[in-house]
C-alpha positions as CSV (number, residue, x, y, z in Angstrom):
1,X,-6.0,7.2,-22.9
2,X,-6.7,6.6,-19.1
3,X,-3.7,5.8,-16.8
4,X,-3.6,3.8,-13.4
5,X,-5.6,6.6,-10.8
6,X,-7.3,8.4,-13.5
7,X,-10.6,8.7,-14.9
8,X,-13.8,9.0,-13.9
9,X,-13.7,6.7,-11.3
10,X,-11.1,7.3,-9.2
11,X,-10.6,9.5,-6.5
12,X,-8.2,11.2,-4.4
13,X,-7.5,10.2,-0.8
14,X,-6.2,12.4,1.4
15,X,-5.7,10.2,5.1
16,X,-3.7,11.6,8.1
17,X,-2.5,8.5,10.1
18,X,-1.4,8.8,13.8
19,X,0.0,5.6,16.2
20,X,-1.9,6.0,18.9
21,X,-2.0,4.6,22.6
22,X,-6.0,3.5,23.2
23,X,-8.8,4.0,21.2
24,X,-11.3,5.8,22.6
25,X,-15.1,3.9,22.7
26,X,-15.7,2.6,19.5
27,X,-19.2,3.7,17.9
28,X,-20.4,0.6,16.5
29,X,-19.5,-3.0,16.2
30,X,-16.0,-3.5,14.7
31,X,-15.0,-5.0,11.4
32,X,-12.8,-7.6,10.8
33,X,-10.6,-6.8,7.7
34,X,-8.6,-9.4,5.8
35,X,-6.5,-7.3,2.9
36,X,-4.3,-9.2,0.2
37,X,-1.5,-6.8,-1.1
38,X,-1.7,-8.8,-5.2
39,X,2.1,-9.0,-5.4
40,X,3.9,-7.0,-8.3
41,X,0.5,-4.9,-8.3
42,X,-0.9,-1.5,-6.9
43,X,-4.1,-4.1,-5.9
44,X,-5.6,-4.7,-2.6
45,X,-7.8,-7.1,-2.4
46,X,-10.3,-6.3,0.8
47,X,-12.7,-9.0,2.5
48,X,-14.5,-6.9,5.2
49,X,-17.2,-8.8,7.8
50,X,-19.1,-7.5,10.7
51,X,-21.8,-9.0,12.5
52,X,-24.1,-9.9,9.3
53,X,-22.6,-8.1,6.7
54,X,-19.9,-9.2,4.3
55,X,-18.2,-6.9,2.0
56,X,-15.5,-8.1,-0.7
57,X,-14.0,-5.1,-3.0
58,X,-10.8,-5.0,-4.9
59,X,-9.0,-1.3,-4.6
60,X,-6.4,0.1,-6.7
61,X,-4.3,2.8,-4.8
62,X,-2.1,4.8,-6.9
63,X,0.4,7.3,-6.0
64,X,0.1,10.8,-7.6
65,X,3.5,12.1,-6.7
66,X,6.7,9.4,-6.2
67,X,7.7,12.2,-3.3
68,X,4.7,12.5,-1.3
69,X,3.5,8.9,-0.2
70,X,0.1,11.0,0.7
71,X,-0.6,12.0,-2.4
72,X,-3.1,8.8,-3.7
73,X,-5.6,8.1,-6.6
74,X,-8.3,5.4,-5.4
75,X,-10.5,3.3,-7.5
76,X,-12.9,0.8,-6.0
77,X,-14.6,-2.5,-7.5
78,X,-16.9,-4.5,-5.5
79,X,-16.8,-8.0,-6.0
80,X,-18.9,-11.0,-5.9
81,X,-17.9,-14.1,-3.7
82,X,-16.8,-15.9,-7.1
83,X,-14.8,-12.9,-8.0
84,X,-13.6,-12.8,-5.2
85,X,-12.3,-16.2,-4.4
86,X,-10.9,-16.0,-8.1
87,X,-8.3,-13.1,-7.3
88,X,-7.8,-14.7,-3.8
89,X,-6.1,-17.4,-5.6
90,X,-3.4,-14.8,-6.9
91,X,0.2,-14.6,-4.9
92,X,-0.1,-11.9,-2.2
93,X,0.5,-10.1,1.1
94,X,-1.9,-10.6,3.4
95,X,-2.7,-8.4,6.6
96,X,-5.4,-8.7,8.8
97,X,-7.1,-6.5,11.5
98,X,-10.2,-5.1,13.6
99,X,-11.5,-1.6,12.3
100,X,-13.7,0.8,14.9
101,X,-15.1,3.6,14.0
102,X,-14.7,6.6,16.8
103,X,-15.4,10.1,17.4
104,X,-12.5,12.8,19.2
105,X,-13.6,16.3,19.4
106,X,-16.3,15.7,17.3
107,X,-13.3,14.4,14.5
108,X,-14.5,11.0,13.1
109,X,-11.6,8.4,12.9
110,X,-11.0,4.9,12.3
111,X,-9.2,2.6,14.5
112,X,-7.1,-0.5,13.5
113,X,-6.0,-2.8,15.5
114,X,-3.7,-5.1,13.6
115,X,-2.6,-9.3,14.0
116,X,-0.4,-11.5,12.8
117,X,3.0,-10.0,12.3
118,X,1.8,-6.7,13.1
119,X,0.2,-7.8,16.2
120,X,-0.2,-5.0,18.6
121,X,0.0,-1.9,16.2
122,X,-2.4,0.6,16.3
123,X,-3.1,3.1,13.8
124,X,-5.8,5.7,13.6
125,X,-6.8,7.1,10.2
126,X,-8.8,10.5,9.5
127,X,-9.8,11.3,6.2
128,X,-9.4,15.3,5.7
129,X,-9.7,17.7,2.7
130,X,-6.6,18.9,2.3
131,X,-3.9,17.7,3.5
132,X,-2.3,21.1,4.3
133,X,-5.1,21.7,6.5
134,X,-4.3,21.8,10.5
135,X,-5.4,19.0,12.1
136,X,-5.3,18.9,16.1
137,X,-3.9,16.0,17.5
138,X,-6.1,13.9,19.5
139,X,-5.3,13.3,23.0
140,X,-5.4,9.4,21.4
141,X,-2.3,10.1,19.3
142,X,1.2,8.6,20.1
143,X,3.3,9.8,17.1
């Protein structure tokens, strides 16, 4: 029997996250991304647009190890716009920001710039292999 974050599907993340200052130039257009945290759930329900393209997935993070808030299982659905606006329907957190993709030292990261509540926070995410592995701060990085 399959638990939450197993199977064949899912997948482990491994994401360093830094605060950072600026962004550097981003290397495409941004996205904007609406998420809605499904209360009481390990669910994130993602509505992602840019320029043309519309993307609407639901995402089930779940943590591997209760100690190390690093250590996450992901699955991914994507969703039509019914199947969307169905869960959409569901009590939640939402959060909302712009997404850029960059490059630092050759080092591809993503760039959030968040609203609302968390107006003015900006995180930048790197996905690495291991997270054990030394990673170089960027000059971009704050904390």
């Amino acid at each position: 029997r399959r638990s939450p974050g197993a199977g064949r599907y899912a997948r482990p993340e491994h994401e360093r996250r830094f605060v950072v200052r600026e962004g550097p130039p981003a290397l495409g257009a941004p996205w904007l991304i609406e998420d809605r945290y499904i209360e009481g759930t390990s669910l994130r329900l993602r509505l992602l647009t840019a320029e043309r393209e519309t993307v609407r997935k639901l995402t089930q993070k779940v943590r591997m190890d209760p100690v190390d808030p690093a250590s996450v299982s992901i699955t991914n659905i994507y969703l039509t716009p019914e199947e969307y606006d169905l869960l959409a329907a569901l009590p939640a957190g939402p959060i909302r920001k712009t997404r850029q993709i960059c490059r630092v030292e050759g080092v591809r990261f993503v760039i959030d710039l968040f609203q609302g509540d968390l107006k003015g926070l900006q995180l930048a995410e790197v996905e690495v292999a291991e997270l054990s592995a030394p990673l170089i701060l960027p000059p971009l990085a704050r904390r």
